[in-house]
C-alpha positions as CSV (number, residue, x, y, z in Angstrom):
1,X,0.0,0.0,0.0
2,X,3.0,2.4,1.1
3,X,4.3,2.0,-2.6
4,X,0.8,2.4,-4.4
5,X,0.4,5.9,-2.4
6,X,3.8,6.9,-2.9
7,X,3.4,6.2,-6.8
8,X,0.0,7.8,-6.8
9,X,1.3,11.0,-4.9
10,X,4.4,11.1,-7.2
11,X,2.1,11.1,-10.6
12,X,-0.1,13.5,-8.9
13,X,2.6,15.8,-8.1
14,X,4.0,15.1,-12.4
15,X,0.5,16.3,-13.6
16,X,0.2,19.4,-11.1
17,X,4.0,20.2,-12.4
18,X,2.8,19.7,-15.9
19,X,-0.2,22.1,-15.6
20,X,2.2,24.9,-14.6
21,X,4.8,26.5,-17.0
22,X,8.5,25.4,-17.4
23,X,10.5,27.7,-16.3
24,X,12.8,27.7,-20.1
25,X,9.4,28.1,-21.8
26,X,8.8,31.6,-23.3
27,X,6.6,34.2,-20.7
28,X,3.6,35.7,-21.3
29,X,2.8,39.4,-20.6
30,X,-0.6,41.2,-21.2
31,X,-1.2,44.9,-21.4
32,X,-5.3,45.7,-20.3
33,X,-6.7,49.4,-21.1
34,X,-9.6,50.2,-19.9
35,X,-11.1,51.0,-23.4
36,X,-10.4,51.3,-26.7
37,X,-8.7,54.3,-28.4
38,X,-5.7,55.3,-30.3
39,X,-3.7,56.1,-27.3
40,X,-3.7,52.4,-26.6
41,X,-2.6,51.4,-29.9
42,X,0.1,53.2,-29.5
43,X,1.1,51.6,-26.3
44,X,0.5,48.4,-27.6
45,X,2.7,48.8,-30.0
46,X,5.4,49.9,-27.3
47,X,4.3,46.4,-25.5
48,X,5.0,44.4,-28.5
49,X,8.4,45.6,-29.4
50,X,9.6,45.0,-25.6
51,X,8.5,41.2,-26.1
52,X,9.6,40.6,-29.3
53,X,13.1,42.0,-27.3
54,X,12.5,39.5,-24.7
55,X,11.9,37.3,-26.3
56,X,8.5,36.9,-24.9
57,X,4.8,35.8,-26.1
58,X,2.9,39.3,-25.8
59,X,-1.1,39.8,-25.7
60,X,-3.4,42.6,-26.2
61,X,-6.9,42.7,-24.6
62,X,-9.1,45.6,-24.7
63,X,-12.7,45.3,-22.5
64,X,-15.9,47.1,-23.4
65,X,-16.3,48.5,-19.8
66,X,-14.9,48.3,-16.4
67,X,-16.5,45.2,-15.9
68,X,-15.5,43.7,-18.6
69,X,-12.0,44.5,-18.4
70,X,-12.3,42.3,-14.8
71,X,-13.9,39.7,-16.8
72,X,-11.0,39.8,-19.1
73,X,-8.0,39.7,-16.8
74,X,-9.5,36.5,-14.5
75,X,-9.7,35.1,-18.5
76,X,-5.7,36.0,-18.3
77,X,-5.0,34.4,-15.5
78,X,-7.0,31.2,-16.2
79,X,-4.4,31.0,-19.1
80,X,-1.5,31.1,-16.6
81,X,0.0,34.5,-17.9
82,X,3.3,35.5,-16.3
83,X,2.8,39.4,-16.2
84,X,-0.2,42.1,-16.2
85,X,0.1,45.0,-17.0
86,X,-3.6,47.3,-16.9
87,X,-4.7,50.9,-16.7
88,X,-7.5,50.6,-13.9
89,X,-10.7,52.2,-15.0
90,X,-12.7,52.7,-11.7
91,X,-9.2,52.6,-9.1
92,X,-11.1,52.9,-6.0
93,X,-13.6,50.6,-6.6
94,X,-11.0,47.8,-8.2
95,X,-8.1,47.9,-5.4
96,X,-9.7,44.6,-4.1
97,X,-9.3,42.8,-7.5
98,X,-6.5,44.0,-8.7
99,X,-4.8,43.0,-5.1
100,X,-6.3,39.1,-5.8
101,X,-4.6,39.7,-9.2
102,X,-1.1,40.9,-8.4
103,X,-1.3,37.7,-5.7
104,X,-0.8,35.4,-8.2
105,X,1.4,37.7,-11.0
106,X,3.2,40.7,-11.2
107,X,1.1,43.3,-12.0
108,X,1.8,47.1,-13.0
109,X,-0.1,50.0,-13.8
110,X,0.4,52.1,-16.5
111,X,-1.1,55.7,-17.1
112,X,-3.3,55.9,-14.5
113,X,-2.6,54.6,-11.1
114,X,-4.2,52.5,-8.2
115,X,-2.2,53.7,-5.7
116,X,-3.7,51.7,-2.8
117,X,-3.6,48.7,-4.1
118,X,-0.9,45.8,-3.7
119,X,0.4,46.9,-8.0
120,X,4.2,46.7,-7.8
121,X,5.4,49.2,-10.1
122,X,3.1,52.9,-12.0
123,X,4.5,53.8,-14.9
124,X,2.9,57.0,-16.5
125,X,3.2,60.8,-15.8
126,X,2.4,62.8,-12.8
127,X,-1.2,63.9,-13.9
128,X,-1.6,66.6,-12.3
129,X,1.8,68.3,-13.2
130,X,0.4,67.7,-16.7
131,X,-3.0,69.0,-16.5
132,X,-1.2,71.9,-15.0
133,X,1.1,72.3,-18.4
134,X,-2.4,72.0,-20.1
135,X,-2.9,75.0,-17.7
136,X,0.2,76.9,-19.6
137,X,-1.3,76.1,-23.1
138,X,-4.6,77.8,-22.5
139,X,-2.9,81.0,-21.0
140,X,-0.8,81.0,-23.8
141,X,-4.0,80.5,-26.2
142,X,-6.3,83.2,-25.2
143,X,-3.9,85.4,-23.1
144,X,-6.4,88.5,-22.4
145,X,-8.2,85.4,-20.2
146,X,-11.9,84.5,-20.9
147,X,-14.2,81.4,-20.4
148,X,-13.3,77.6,-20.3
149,X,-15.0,74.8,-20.9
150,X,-13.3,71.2,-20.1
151,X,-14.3,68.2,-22.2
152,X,-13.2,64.8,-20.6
153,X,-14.4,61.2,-20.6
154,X,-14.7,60.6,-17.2
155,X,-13.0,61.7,-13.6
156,X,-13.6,58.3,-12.0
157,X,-10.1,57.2,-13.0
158,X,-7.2,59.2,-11.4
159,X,-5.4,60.3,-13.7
160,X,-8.3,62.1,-15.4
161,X,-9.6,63.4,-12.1
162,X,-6.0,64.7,-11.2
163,X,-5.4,66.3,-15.1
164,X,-8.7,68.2,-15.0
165,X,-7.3,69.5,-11.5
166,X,-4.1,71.0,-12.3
167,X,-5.7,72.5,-15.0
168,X,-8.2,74.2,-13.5
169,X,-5.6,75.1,-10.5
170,X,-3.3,76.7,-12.7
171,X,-6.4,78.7,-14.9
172,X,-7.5,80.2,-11.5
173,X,-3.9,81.3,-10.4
174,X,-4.0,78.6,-7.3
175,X,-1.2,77.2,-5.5
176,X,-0.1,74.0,-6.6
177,X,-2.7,70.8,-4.3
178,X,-3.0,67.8,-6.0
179,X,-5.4,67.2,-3.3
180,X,-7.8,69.8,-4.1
181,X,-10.9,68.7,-5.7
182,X,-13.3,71.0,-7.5
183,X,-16.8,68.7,-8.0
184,X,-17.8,68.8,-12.4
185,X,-21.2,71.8,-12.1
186,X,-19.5,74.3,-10.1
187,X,-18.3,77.6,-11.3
188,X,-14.8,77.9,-10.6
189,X,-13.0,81.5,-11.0
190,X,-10.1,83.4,-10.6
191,X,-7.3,85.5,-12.2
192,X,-8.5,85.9,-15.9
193,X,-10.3,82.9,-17.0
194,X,-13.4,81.2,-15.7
195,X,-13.9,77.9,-15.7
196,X,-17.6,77.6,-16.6
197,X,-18.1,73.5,-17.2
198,X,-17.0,70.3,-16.9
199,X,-18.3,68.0,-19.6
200,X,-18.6,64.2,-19.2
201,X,-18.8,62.0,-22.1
202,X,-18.5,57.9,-20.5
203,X,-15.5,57.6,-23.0
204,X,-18.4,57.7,-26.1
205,X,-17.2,59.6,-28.8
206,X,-20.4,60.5,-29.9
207,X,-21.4,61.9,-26.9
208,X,-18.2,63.9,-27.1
209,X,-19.2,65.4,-30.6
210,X,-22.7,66.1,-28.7
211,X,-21.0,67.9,-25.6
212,X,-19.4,70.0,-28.1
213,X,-21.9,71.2,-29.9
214,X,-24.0,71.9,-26.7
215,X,-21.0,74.1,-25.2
216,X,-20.9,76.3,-28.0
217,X,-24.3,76.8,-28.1
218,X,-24.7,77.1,-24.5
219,X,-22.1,79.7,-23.6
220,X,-21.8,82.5,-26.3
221,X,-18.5,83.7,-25.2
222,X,-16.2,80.8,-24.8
223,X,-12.6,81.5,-25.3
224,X,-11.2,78.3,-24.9
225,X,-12.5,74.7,-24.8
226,X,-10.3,72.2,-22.9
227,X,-10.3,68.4,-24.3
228,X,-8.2,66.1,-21.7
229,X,-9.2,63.0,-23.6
230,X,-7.6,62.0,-27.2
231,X,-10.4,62.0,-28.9
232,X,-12.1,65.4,-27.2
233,X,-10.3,68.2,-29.6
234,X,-11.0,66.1,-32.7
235,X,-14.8,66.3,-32.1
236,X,-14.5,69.5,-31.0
237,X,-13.2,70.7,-33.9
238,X,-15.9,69.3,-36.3
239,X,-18.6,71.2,-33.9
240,X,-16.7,74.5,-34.2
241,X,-16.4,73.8,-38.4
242,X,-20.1,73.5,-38.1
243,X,-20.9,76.2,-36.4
244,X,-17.5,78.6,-38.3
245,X,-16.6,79.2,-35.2
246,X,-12.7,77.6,-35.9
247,X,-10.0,80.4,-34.7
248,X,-12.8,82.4,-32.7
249,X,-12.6,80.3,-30.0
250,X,-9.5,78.4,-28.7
251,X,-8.5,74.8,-28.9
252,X,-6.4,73.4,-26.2
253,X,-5.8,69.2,-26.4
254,X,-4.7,66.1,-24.9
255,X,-2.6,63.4,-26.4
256,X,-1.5,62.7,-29.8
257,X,-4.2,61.4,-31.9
258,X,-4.1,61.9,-35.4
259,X,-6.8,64.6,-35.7
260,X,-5.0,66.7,-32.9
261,X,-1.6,66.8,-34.4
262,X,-3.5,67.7,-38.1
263,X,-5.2,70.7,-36.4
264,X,-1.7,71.9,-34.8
265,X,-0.4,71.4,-38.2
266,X,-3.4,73.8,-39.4
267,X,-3.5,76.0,-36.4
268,X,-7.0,75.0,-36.2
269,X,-6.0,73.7,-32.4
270,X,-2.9,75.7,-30.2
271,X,-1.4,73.1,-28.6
272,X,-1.5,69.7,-26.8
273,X,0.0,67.9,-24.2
274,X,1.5,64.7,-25.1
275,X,2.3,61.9,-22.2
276,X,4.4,59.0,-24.3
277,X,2.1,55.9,-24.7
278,X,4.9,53.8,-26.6
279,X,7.2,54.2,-23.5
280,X,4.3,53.1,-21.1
281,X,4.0,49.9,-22.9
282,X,7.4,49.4,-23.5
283,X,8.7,49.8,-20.2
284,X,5.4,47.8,-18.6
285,X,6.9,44.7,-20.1
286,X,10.3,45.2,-19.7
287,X,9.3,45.8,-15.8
288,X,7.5,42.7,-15.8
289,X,9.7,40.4,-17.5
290,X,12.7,41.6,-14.9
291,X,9.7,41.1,-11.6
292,X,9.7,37.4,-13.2
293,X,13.8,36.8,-13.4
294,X,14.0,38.5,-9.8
295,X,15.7,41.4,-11.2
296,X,14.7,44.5,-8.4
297,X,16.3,47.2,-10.6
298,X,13.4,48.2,-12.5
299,X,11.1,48.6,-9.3
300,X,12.1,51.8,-7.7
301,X,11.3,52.1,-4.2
302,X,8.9,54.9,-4.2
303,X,7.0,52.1,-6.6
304,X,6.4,54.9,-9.5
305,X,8.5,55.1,-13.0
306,X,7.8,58.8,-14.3
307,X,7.7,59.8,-17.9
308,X,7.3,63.3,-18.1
309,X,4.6,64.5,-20.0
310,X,5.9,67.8,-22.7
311,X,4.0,70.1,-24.9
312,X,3.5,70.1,-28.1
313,X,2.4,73.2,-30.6
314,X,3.0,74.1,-34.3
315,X,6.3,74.8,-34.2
316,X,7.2,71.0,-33.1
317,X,4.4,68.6,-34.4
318,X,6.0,67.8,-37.0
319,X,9.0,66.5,-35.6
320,X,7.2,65.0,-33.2
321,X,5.0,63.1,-35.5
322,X,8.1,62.0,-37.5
323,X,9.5,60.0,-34.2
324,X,5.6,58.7,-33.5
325,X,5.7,57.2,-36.9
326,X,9.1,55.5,-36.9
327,X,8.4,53.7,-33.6
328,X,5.0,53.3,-35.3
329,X,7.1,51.3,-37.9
330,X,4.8,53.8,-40.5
């Protein structure tokens, strides 16, 4: 009987072995937006390159909500993946998943944070500091001052919540308190410009296009009109076309999308602020491929790798697109 249970233990602990990876196989890493949009094209294609470096299998899974992108990850690690990497949709409200996720593999976040949660490594810019260069660009836009309105898909994330923050901070000639919270509906002035509205749109393009059009029908006398999203000034734009209202009022953006830089090129929109999506992907695997060898050097102690956001206005965009389409391999 001893021998029968010792054989029977031995092939049970052969299958259970056998279930799990080896560890010469390759590793697997996923990157998990919250939704789909060019921005996270772009940082899949950073992603990719960093496997195809490492040698590593690479996957790319973009959810329909925030409930789907759970759905989607506990798919992930069904499938045993090695690495996560994800951009939290709703932070506060997934800190207890994403802490059952990064219990069983590394897991970053990239672009914006869950700071709470048990994530080993943020890699993105500081949001705020960014919405506060946004800040800059509308100054510099309509510089007698005037009334803003701020187009944005939602603030349930953090780093859109913190963005629209440090811009409205530095519109109303605040000190700098990334803590500060001024509720979307209230009227928030100071210095030259008045920030009139907050406009939601769920991440719905449509909706965007919609916003737009209500804004510039609903205050006569806007001078600028803020999108923090990459698809915002694009839609944006086609509302002020429709109503020949390009030039009379300002056009302050976020991101790189390919609308954006075209209107920059065309002065039909001042300026943007860029963060560096390619580098979020990129470095998200190399961080989690060096997690899985043991390698510490890529997880700073202060848990946060910081790519600074920069601006971007006519005088640059095209040399800036240039270096987005080589690493776009376009």
């Amino acid at each position: 009987m001893k021998k029968i249970l010792a054989l029977t233990i031995g092939l049970g602990a052969l299958a259970f072995s056998s279930c799990g990876k080896k560890d010469d196989e390759k590793k697997t890493y996923a990157l998990v937006p919250p939704s789909v949009s060019n921005f996270w094209e772009i940082c899949r294609k950073g992603g990719a390159d960093a496997a195809e470096e490492l040698g590593a299998d690479f996957e790319f899974v973009t959810p329909e909500s925030i409930t789907d992108q759970k759905v989607k990850i506990e798919d992930l690690l069904s499938k045993g993946v090695d690495g996560i990497a994800m951009a939290p949709g709703d932070p506060a409200n997934q800190t207890g998943f994403i802490n059952e996720a990064a219990g069983r593999v590394s897991l970053v976040t990239v672009d914006t944070d869950a700071p709470d949660s048990d994530r080993k490594v943020f890699i993105g810019i500081d949001n705020y500091e960014a919405g506060w260069l946004a800040g800059d660009l509308v100054k510099e836009a309509a510089p007698q001052g005037g009334e803003v309105v701020i187009f944005i898909g939602n603030i349930s994330q953090l780093n859109s919540r913190q963005r629209r923050q440090g811009l409205i901070d530095n519109l109303v000639d605040r000190e700098k308190d990334p803590s500060r919270y001024d509720a979307p509906g209230q009227i928030v002035k100071g210095g030259k410009f008045t920030v009139l509205d907050t406009m939601l749109d769920g991440v719905d393009s449509p909706k965007a296009k919609a916003n737009a059009a209500d804004a510039i029908t609903k205050y006569e006398n806007l001078a600028v009109m803020v999108g923090l999203f990459d698809y915002n000034a694009g839609q944006i734009l086609e509302e002020l076309k429709q109503a020949n209202k390009v030039g009379k009022i300002q056009v302050v953006s976020f991101d790189e999308h390919s609308n954006t830089l075209a209107g920059i090129k065309d002065g039909s929109i001042y300026g943007t602020v860029v963060q560096n999506p390619y580098e979020y992907g990129y470095q998200a695997i190399k961080v989690l491929h060096a997690l899985n060898n043991g390698d510490k050097s890529m997880n700073p102690e202060n848990g946060i790798i910081e790519i600074p956001a920069r601006i971007i206005r006519k005088d640059g965009v095209e040399e800036f697109e240039k270096d987005l389409n080589a690493k776009l391999g376009k």
